[in-house]
C-alpha positions in Angstrom: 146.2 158.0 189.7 142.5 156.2 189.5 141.1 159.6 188.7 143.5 160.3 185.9 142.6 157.0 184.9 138.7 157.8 185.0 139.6 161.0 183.2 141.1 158.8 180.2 139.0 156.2 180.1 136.4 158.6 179.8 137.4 160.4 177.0 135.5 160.8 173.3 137.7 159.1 171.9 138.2 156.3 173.9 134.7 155.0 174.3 134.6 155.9 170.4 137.2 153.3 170.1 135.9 150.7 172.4 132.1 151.1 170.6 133.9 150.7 167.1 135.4 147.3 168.3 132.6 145.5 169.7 130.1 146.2 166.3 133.6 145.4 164.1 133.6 141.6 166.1 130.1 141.7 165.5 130.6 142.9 161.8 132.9 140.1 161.5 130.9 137.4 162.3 128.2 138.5 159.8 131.2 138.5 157.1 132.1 135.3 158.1 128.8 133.4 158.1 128.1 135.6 154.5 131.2 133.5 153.4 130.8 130.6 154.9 127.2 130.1 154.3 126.5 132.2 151.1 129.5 132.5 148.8 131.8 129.0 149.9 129.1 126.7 148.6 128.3 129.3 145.5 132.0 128.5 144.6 131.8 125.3 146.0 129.7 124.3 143.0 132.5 124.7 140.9 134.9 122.0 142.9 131.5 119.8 143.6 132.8 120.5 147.3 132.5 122.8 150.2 135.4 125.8 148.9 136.3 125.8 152.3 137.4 122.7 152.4 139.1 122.8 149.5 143.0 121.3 149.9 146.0 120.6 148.3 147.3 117.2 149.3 151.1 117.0 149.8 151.4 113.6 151.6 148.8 111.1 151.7 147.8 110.1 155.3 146.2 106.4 156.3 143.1 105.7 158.0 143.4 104.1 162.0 141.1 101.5 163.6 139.1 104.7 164.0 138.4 105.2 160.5 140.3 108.8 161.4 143.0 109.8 158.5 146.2 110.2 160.3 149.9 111.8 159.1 148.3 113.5 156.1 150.5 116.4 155.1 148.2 118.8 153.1 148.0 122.8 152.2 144.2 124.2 153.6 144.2 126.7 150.6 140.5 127.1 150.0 140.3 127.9 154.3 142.8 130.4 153.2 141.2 131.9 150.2 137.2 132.1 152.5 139.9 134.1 155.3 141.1 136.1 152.0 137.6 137.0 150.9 136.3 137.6 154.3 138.8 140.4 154.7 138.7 142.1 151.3 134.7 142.8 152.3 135.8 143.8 155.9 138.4 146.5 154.6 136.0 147.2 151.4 132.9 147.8 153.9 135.1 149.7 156.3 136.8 152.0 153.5 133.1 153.1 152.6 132.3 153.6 156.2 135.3 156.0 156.3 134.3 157.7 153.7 131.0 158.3 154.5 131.8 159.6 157.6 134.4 161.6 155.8 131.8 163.2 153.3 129.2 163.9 156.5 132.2 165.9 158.0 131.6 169.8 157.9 133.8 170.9 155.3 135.9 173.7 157.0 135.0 177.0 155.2 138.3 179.1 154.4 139.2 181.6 156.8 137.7 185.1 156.1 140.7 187.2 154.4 141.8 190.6 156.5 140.5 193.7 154.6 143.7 194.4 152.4 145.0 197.7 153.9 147.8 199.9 152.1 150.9 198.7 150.6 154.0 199.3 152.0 154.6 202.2 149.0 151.3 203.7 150.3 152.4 204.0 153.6 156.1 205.3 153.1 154.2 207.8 150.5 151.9 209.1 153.7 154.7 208.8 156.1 156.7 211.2 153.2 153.6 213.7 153.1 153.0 213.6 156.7 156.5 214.8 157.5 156.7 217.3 155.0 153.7 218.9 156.9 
């Protein structure tokens, strides 16, 4: 059973996939600091506010002896929205990887066609002669 399991683990595909996850976390980070660092606080200009911090109050909460807001009720939409924009560049820098890889591919060349021989009328035709012989 190990050695089964040593035969699959080591597979193409296998190590393919496990190489393709670690630089995709990696390749998410760098999305998520480009969004965080780069375009938030571009769009952020527009709300005079960090985007990502951006929030729809439902219920108002009040402030403890801490100076800490507590039992505020509110909707985190602009965390959603940087989450939103993060993955449209993921699956948009991932669809051009894909198709990159697709356009390196060897494109398979058509199988050669078989040298067209006689037609079934030319062979009943020879078969006719032949037995007339």
């Amino acid at each position: 059973m190990l050695k089964e399991f040593k035969e699959f683990a080591m597979k193409g595909n296998l190590v393919d996939i496990a190489v393709a996850f670690v630089m995709g976390a990696a390749f998410n980070k760098v999305v998520t600091s480009f969004t965080g660092g780069i375009v938030s606080p571009l769009i952020g200009l527009i709300f005079k506010s960090d985007f990502k911090d951006q929030k729809w109050i439902i219920n108002e909460g009040t402030k403890n002896d801490a100076g800490e807001i507590v039992g505020e009720v509110a909707v985190m939409w602009g965390d959603f929205a940087t989450n939103v924009i993060d993955f449209i560049i993921v699956a948009f820098v991932m669809f051009m990887v894909i198709k990159g890889v697709n356009k390196m591919k060897k494109k398979e060349e058509p199988a050669p066609e078989a040298p067209a021989g006689p037609s079934e009328i030319d062979l009943l035709i020879e078969i006719r002669d032949s037995l007339k012989k």
